[in-house]
C-alpha positions, -999 to +999 in steps of 0.1 A: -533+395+570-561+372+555-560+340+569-550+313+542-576+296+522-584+260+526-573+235+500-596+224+471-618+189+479-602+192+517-574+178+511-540+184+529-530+220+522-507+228+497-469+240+504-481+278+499-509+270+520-491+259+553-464+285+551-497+312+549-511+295+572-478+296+600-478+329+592-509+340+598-504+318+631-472+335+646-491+369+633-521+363+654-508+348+683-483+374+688-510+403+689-529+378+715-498+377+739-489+413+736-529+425+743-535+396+765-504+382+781-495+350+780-518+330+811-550+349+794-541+333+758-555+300+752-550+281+724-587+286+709-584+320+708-553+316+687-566+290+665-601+316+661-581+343+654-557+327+631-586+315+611-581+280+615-586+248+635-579+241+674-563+209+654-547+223+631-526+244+656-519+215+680-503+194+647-477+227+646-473+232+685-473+208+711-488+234+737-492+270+744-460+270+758-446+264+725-463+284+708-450+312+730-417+304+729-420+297+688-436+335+687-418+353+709-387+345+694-399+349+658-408+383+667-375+392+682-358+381+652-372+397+630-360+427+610-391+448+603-405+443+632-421+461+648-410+485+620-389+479+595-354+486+594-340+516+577-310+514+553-274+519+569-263+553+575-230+565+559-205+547+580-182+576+565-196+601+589-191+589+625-213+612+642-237+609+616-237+571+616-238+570+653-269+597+655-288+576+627-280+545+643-294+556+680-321+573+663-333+538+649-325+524+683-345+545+701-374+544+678-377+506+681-375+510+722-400+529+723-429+510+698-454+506+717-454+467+705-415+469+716-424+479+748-453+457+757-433+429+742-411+435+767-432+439+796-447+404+785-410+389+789-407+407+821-443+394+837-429+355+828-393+361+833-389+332+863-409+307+837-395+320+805-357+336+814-345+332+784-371+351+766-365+379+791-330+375+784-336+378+743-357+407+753-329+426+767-304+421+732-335+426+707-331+461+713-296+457+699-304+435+677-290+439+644-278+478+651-248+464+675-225+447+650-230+474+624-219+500+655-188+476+656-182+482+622-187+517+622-161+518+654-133+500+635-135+517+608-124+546+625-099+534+644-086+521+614-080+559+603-068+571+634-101+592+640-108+578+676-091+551+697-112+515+707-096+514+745-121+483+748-136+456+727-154+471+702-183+453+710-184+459+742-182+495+733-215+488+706-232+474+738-225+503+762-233+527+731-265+512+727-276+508+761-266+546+764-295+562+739-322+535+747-319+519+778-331+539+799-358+558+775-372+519+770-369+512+815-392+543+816-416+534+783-421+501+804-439+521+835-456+545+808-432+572+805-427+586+773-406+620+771-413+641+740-402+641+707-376+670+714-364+657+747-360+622+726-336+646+702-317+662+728-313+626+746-298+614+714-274+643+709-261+644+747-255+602+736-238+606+707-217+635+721-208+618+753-198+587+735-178+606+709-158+623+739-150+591+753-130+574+719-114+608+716-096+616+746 
């Protein structure tokens, strides 16, 4: 992204301007923690590679701390990132849904940005546990509640029975096809593309089993 140009006759910037320029901001300084970590980001690098002002940064965020915090949350929150998300599947088609739906959560886990994100909040997890803790649900995050939908649905029709909350069930479900894919992606181990596919299969079927019997 280009950093944001500076207002006319240096004035304040305008409204466009500033929201440019926290963009360009929470851009930069997120691509500085995930390469650097957080104890070898300073807040000059961030203002340098945001394009703007040590200043300038300090009138938005108190500290580095904050700017961590701000970022790291922003990121986690977000929708297409690190890739976008794709359209729902056809909630029609329950193992279809469900293999689209881990599919997308098991591409996510394993971004490389996703993963390093992750080993970020890990590193600062005594400092920062809640970040650590958001960590943990962005890989959910928003694929759970439409895997709640997709289970009542169902039930609704008498195609499988919810013998537990449903989202509790979403949880578990998730956890299933990308837990432990992400755990190993975090020490470096990546399985390949067809193991990835059978991983998702044996999930979907194993979970299937379990609303059907």
């Amino acid at each position: 992204m280009t950093p944001p140009t500076r207002s006319r006759r240096g004035g304040r910037p305008t409204r466009e301007q500033a929201r440019l320029l926290d963009e360009t901001v929470r851009e930069r300084a997120l691509e500085l923690f995930l390469e650097h970590g957080y104890e070898d980001t300073s807040m000059d690098a961030i203002a340098a590679a945001a394009g703007t002002t040590k200043a300038s940064l300090y009138a938005r965020f108190p500290g580095k701390e904050a700017v961590f915090r701000s970022v790291m949350a922003w990121a986690m929150q977000r929708a297409d990132w690190p890739v976008a998300e794709p359209p729902p599947p056809d909630l029609d088609d329950l193992e279809g849904a469900l293999t689209a739906i881990a599919e997308t959560a098991l591409r996510r886990a394993l971004d490389p940005a996703m993963v390093r994100l992750g080993q970020v909040a890990i590193a600062h997890a005594t400092r920062f546990p809640d970040i650590a803790r958001n960590a943990y649900s962005a890989g959910f995050w928003p694929r759970r509640q439409l895997v709640v939908e997709l289970l009542n649905r169902h039930a609704e029709t008498g195609d499988i029975a919810l013998a537990d909350d449903p989202e509790v069930l979403a949880e578990h479900f998730l956890g299933l096809v990308s837990g432990t894919p992400a755990r190993l992606a975090s020490f470096g181990i990546v399985r390949a593309e067809a193991d990835r596919r059978r991983h998702v299969t044996s999930a979907v079927r194993l979970f299937l089993r379990s609303l059907r019997t």
